[in-house]
Biotite code that builds the C-alpha atoms (Angstrom):
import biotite.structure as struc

atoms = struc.array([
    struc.Atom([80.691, 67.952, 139.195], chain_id="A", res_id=1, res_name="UNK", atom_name="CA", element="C"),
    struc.Atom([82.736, 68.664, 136.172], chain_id="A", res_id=2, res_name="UNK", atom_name="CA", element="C"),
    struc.Atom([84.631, 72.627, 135.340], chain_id="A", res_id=3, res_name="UNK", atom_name="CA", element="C"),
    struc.Atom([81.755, 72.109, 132.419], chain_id="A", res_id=4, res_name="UNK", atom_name="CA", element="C"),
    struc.Atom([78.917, 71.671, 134.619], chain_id="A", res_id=5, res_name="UNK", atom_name="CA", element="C"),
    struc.Atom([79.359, 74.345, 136.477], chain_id="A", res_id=6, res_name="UNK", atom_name="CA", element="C"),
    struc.Atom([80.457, 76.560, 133.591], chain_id="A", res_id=7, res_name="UNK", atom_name="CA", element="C"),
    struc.Atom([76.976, 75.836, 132.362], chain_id="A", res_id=8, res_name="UNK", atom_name="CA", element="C"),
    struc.Atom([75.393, 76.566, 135.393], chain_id="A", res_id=9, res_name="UNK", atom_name="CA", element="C"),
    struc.Atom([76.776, 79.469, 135.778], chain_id="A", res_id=10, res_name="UNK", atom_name="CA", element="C"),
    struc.Atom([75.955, 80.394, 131.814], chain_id="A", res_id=11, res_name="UNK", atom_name="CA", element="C"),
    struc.Atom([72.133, 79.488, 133.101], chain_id="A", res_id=12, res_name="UNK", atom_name="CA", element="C"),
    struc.Atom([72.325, 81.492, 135.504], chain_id="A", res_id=13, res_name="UNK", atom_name="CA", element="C"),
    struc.Atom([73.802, 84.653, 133.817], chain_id="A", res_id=14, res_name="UNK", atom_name="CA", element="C"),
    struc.Atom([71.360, 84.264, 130.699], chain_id="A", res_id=15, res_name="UNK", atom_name="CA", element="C"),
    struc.Atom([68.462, 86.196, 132.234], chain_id="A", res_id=16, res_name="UNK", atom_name="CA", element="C"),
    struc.Atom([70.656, 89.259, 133.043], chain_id="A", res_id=17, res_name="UNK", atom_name="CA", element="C"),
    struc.Atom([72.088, 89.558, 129.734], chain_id="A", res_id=18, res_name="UNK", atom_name="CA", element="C"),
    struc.Atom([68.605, 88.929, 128.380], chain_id="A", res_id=19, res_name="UNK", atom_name="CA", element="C"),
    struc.Atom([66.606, 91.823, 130.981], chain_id="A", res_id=20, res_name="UNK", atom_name="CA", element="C"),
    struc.Atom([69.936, 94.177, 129.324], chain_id="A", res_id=21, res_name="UNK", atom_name="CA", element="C"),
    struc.Atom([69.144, 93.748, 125.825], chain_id="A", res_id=22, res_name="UNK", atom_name="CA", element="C"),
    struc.Atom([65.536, 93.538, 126.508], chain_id="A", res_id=23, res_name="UNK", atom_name="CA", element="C"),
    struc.Atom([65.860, 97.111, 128.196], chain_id="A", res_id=24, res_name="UNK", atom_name="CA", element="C"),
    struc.Atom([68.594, 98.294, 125.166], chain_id="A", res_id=25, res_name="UNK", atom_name="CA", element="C"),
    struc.Atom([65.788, 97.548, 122.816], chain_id="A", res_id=26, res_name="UNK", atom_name="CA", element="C"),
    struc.Atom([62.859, 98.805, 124.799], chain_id="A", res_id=27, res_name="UNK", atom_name="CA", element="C"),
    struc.Atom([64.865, 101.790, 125.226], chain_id="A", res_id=28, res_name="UNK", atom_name="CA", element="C"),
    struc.Atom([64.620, 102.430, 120.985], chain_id="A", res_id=29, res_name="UNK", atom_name="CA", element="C"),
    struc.Atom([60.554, 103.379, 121.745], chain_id="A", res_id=30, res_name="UNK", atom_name="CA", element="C"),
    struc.Atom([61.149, 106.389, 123.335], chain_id="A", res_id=31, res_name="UNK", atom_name="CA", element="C"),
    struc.Atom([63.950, 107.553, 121.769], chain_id="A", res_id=32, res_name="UNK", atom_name="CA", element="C"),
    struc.Atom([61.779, 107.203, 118.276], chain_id="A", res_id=33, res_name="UNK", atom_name="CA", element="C"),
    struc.Atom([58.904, 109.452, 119.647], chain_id="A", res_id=34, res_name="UNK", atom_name="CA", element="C"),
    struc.Atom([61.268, 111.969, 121.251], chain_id="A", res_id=35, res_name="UNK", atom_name="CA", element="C"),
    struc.Atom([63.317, 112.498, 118.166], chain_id="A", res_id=36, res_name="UNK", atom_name="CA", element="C"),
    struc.Atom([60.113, 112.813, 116.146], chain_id="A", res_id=37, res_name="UNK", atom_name="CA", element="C"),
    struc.Atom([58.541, 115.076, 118.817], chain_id="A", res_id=38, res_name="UNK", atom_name="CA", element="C"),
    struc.Atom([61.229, 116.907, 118.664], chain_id="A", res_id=39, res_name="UNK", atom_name="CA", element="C"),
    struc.Atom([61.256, 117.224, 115.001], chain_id="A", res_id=40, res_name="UNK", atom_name="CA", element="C"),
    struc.Atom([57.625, 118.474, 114.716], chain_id="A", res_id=41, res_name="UNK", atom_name="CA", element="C"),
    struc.Atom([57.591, 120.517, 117.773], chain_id="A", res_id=42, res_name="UNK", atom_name="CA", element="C"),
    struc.Atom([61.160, 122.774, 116.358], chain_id="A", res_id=43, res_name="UNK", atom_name="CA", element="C"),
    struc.Atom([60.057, 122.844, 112.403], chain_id="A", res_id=44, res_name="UNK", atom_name="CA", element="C"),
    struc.Atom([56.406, 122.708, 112.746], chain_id="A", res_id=45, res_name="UNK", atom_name="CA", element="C"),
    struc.Atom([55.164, 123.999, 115.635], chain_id="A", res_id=46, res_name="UNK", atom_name="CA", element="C"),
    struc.Atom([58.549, 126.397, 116.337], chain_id="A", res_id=47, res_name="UNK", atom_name="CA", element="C"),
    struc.Atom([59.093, 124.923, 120.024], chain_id="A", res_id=48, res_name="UNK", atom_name="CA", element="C"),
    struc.Atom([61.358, 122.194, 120.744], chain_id="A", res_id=49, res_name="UNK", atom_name="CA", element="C"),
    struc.Atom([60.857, 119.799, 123.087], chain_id="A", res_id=50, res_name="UNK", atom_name="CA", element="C"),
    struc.Atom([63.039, 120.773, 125.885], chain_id="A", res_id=51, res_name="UNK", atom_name="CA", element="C"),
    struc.Atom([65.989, 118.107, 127.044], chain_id="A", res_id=52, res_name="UNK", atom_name="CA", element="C"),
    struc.Atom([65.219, 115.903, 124.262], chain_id="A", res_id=53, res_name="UNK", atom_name="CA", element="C"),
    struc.Atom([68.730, 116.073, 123.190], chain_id="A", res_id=54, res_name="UNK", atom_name="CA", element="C"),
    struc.Atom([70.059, 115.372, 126.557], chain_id="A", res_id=55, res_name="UNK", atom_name="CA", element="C"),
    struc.Atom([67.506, 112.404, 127.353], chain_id="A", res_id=56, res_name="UNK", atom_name="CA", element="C"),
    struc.Atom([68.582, 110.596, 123.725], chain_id="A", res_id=57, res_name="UNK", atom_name="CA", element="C"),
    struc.Atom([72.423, 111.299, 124.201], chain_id="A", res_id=58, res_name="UNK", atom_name="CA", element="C"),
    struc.Atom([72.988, 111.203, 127.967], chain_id="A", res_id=59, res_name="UNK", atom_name="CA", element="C"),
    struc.Atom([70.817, 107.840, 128.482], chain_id="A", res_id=60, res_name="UNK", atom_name="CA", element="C"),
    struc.Atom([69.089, 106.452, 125.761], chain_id="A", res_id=61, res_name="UNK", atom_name="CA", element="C"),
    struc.Atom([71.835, 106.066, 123.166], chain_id="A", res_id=62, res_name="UNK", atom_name="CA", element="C"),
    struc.Atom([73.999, 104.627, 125.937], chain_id="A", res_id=63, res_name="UNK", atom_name="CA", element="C"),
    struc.Atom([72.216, 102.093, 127.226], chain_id="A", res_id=64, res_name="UNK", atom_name="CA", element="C"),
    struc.Atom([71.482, 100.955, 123.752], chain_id="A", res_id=65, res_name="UNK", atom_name="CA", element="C"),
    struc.Atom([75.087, 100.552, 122.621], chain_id="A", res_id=66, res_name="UNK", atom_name="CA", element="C"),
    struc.Atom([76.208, 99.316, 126.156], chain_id="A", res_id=67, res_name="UNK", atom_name="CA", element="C"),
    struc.Atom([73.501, 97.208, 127.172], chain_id="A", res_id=68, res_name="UNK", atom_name="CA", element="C"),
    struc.Atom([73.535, 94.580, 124.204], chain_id="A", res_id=69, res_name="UNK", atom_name="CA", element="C"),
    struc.Atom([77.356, 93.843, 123.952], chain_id="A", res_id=70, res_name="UNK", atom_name="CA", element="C"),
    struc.Atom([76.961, 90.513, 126.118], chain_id="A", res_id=71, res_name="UNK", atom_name="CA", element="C"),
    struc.Atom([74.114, 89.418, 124.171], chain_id="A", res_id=72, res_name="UNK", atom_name="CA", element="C"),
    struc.Atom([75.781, 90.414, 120.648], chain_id="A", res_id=73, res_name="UNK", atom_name="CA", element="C"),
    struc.Atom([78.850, 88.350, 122.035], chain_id="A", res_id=74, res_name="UNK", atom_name="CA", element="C"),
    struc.Atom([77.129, 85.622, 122.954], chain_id="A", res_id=75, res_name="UNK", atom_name="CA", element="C"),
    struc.Atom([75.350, 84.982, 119.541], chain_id="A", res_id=76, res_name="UNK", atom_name="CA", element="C"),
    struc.Atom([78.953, 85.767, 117.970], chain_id="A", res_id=77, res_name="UNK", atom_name="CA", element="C"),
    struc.Atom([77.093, 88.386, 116.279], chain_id="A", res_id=78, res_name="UNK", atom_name="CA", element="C"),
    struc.Atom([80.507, 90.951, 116.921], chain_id="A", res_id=79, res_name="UNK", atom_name="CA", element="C"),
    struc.Atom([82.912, 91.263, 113.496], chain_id="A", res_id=80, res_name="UNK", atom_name="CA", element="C"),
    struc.Atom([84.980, 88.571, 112.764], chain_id="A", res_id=81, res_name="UNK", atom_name="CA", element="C"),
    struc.Atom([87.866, 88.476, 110.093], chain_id="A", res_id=82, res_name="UNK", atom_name="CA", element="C"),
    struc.Atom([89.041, 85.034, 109.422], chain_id="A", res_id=83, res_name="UNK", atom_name="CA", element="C"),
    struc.Atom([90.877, 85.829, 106.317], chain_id="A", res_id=84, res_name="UNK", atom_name="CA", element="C"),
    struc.Atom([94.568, 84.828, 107.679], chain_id="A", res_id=85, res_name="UNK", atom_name="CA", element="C"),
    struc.Atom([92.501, 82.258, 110.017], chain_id="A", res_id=86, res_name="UNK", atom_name="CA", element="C"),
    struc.Atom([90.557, 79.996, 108.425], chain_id="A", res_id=87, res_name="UNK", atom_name="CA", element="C"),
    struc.Atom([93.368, 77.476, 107.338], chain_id="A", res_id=88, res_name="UNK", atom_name="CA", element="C"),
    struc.Atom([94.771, 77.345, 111.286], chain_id="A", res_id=89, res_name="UNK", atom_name="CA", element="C"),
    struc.Atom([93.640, 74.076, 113.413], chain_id="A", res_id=90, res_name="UNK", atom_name="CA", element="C"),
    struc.Atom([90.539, 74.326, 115.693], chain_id="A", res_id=91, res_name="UNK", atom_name="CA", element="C"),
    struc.Atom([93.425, 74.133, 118.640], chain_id="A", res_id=92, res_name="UNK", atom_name="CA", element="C"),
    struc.Atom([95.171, 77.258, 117.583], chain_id="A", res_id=93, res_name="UNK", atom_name="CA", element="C"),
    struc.Atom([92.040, 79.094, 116.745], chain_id="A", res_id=94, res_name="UNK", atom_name="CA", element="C"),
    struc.Atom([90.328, 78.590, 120.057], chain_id="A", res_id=95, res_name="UNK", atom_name="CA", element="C"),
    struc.Atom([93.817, 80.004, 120.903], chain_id="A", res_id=96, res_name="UNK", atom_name="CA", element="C"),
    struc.Atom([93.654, 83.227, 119.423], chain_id="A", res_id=97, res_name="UNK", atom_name="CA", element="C"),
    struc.Atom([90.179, 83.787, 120.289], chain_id="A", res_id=98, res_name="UNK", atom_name="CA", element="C"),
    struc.Atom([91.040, 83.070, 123.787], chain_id="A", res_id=99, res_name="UNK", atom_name="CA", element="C"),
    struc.Atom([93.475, 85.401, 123.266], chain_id="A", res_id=100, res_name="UNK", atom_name="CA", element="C"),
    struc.Atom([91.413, 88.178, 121.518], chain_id="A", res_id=101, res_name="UNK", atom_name="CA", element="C"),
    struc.Atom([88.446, 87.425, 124.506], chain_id="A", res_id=102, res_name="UNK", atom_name="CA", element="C"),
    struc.Atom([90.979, 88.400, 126.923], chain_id="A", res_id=103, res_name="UNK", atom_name="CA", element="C"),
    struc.Atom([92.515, 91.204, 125.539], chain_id="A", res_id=104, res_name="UNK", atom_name="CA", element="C"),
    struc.Atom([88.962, 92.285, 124.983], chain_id="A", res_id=105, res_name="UNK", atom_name="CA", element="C"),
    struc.Atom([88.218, 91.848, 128.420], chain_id="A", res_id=106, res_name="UNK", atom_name="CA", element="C"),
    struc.Atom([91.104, 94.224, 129.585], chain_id="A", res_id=107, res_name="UNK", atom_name="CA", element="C"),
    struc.Atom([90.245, 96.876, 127.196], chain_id="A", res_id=108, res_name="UNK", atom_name="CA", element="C"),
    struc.Atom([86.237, 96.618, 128.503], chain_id="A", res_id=109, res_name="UNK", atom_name="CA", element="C"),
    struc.Atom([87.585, 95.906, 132.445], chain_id="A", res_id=110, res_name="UNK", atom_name="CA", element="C"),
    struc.Atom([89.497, 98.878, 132.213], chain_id="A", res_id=111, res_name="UNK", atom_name="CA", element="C"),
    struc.Atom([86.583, 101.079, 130.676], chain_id="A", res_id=112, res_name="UNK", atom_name="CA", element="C"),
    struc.Atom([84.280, 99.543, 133.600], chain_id="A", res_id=113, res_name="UNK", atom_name="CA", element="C"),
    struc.Atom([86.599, 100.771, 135.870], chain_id="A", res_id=114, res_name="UNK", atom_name="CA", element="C"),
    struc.Atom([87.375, 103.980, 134.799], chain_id="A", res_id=115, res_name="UNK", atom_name="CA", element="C"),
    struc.Atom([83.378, 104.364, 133.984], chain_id="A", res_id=116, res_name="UNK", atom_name="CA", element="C"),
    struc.Atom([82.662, 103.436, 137.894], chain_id="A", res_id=117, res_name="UNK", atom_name="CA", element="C"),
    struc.Atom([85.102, 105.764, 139.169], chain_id="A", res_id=118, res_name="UNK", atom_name="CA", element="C"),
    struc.Atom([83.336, 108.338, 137.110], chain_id="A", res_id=119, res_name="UNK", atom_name="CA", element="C"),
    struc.Atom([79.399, 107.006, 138.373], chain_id="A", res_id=120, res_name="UNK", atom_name="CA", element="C"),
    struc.Atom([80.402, 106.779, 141.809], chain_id="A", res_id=121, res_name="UNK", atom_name="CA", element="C"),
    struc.Atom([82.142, 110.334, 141.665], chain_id="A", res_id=122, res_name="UNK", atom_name="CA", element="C"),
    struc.Atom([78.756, 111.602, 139.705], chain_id="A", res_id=123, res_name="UNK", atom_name="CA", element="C"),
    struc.Atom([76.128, 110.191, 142.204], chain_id="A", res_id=124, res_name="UNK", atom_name="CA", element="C"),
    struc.Atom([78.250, 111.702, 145.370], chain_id="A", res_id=125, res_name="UNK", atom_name="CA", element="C"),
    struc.Atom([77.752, 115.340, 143.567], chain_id="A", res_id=126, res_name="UNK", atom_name="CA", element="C"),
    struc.Atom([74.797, 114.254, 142.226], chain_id="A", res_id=127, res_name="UNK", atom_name="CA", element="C"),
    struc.Atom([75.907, 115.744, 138.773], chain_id="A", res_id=128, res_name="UNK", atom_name="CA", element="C"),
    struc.Atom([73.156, 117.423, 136.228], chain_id="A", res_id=129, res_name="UNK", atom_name="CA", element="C"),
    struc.Atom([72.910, 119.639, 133.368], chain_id="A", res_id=130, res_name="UNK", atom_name="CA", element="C"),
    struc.Atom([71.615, 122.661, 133.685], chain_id="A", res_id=131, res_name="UNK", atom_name="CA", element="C"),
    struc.Atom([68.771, 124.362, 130.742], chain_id="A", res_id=132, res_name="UNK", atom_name="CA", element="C"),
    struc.Atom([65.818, 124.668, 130.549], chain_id="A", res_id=133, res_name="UNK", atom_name="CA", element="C"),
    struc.Atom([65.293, 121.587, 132.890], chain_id="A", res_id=134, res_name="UNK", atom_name="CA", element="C"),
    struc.Atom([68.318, 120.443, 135.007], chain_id="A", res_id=135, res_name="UNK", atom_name="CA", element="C"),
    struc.Atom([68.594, 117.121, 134.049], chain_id="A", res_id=136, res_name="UNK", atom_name="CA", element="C"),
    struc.Atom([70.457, 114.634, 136.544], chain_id="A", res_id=137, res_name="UNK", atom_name="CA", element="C"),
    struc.Atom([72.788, 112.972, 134.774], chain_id="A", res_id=138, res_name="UNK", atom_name="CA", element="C"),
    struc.Atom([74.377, 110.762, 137.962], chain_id="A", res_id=139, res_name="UNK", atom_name="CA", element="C"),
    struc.Atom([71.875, 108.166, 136.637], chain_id="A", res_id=140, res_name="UNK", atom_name="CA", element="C"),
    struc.Atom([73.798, 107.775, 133.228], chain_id="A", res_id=141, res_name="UNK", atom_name="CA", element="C"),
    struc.Atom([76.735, 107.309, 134.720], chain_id="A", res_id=142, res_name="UNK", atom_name="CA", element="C"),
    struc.Atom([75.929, 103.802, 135.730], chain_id="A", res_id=143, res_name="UNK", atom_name="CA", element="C"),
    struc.Atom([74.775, 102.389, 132.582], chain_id="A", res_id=144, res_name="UNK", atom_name="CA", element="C"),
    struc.Atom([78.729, 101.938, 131.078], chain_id="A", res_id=145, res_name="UNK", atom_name="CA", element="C"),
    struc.Atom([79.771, 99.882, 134.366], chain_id="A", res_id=146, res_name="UNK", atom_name="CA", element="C"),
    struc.Atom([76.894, 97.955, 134.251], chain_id="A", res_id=147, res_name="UNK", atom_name="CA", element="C"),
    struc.Atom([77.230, 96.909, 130.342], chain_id="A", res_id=148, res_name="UNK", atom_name="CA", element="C"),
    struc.Atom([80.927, 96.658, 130.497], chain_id="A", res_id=149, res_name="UNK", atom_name="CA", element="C"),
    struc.Atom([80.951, 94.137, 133.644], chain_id="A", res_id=150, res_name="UNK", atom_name="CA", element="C"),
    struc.Atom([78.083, 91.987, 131.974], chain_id="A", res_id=151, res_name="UNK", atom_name="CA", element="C"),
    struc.Atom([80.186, 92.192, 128.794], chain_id="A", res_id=152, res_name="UNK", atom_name="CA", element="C"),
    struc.Atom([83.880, 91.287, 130.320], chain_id="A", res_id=153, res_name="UNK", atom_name="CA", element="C"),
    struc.Atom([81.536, 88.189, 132.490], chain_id="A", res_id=154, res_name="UNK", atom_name="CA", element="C"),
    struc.Atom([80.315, 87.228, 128.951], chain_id="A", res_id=155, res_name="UNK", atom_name="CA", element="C"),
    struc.Atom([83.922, 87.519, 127.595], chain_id="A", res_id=156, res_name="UNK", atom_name="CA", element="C"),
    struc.Atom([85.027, 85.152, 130.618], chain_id="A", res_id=157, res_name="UNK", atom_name="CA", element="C"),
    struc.Atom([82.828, 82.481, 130.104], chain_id="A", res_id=158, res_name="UNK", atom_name="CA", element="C"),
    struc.Atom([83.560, 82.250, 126.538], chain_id="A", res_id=159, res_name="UNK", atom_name="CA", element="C"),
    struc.Atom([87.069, 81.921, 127.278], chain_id="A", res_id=160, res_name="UNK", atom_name="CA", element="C"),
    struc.Atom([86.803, 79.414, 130.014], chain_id="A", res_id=161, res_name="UNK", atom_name="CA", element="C"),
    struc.Atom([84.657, 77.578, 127.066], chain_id="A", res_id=162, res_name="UNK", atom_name="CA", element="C"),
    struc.Atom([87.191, 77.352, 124.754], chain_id="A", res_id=163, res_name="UNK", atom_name="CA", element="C"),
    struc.Atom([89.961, 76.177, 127.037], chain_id="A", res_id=164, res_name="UNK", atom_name="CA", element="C"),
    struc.Atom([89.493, 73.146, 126.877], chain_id="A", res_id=165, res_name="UNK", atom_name="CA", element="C"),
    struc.Atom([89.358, 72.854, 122.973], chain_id="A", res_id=166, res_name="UNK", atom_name="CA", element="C"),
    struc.Atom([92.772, 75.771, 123.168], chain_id="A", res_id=167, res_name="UNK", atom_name="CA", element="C"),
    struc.Atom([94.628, 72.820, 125.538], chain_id="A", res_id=168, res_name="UNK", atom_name="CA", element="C"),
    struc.Atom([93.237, 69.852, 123.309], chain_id="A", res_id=169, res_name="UNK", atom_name="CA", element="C"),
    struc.Atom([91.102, 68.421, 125.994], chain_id="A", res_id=170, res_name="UNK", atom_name="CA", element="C"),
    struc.Atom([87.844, 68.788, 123.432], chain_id="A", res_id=171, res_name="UNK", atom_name="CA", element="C"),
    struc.Atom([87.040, 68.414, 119.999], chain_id="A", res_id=172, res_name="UNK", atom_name="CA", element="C"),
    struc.Atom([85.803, 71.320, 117.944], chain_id="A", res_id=173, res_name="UNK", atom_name="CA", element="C"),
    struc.Atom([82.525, 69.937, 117.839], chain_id="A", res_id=174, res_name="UNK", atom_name="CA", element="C"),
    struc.Atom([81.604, 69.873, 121.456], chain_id="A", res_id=175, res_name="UNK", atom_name="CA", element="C"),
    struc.Atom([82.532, 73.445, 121.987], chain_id="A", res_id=176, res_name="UNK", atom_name="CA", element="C"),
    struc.Atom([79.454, 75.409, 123.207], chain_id="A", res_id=177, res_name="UNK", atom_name="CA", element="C"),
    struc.Atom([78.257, 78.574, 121.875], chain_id="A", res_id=178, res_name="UNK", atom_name="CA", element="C"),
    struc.Atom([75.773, 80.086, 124.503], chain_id="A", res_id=179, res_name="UNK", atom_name="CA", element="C"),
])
């Protein structure tokens, strides 16, 4: 069986987790629609907030939905590119530099993984919450950047690996796969 093969396999494999993370990311824009507006009404019309709807939307909803969907917005090479000093290089020495930029990329979201886990692990063992109105347990949270970062720097990997081959001139441009 070929490095390709089971690169694809593995990509096969991987697909469904990147797709439940998005599919939660965007689930997760429901209730964070209705609390805002709940919110809203209850504080200017009704003159009662809704208690912890602040901390709900910034503590876990907003997180998951900008963590959650990085592997899937990478894989559909949805993320900003600028090819203005680019687009003249070879296909060789651009799968280069985007080798290059994946793995720097995967340092800088590694290292925030890491850090992030150090920080979720420390929050579950205290069992850290807000306290208000409600005490809201925010140990939970803490586990959503680890989670979307390692997804992400897996994502980053496998693009990489795919565009070895091409970087090394094993592979025309043209067979390169894109997720």
């Amino acid at each position: 069986m070929s490095a390709q093969a089971i690169l694809a396999g593995f990509r096969r494999a991987f697909n469904p987790i990147v797709n439940l993370l998005t599919a939660a990311a965007v689930l997760s824009l429901l209730p964070m629609m209705f609390l805002v507006a709940a919110d809203v009404i209850g504080r200017y019309i009704l003159n009662s907030p809704l208690p912890a709807a602040f901390e709900i939307n910034s503590y876990f909803i907003m997180v998951a939905i900008v963590f959650f969907p990085l592997a899937y917005v990478q894989r559909h090479k949805e993320h900003v590119f600028i090819t203005l000093f680019t687009e003249r290089f070879s296909s060789r020495a651009k799968a280069g530099l985007e080798i290059f930029s994946l793995v720097i990329g995967f340092l800088a979201y590694g290292l925030i993984g890491v850090y992030s886990l150090e920080r979720a692990i420390m929050a579950t063992a205290v069992r850290e919450y807000i306290s208000g109105i409600i005490d809201m347990p925010i140990w939970l949270s803490k586990w959503i950047i680890p989670i979307g970062c390692l997804v992400f720097c897996v994502e980053l990997l496998l693009d990489a690996l795919e565009r070895l081959p091409l970087a090394l001139g094993r592979q025309d441009a043209a067979e390169v796969t894109h997720g």
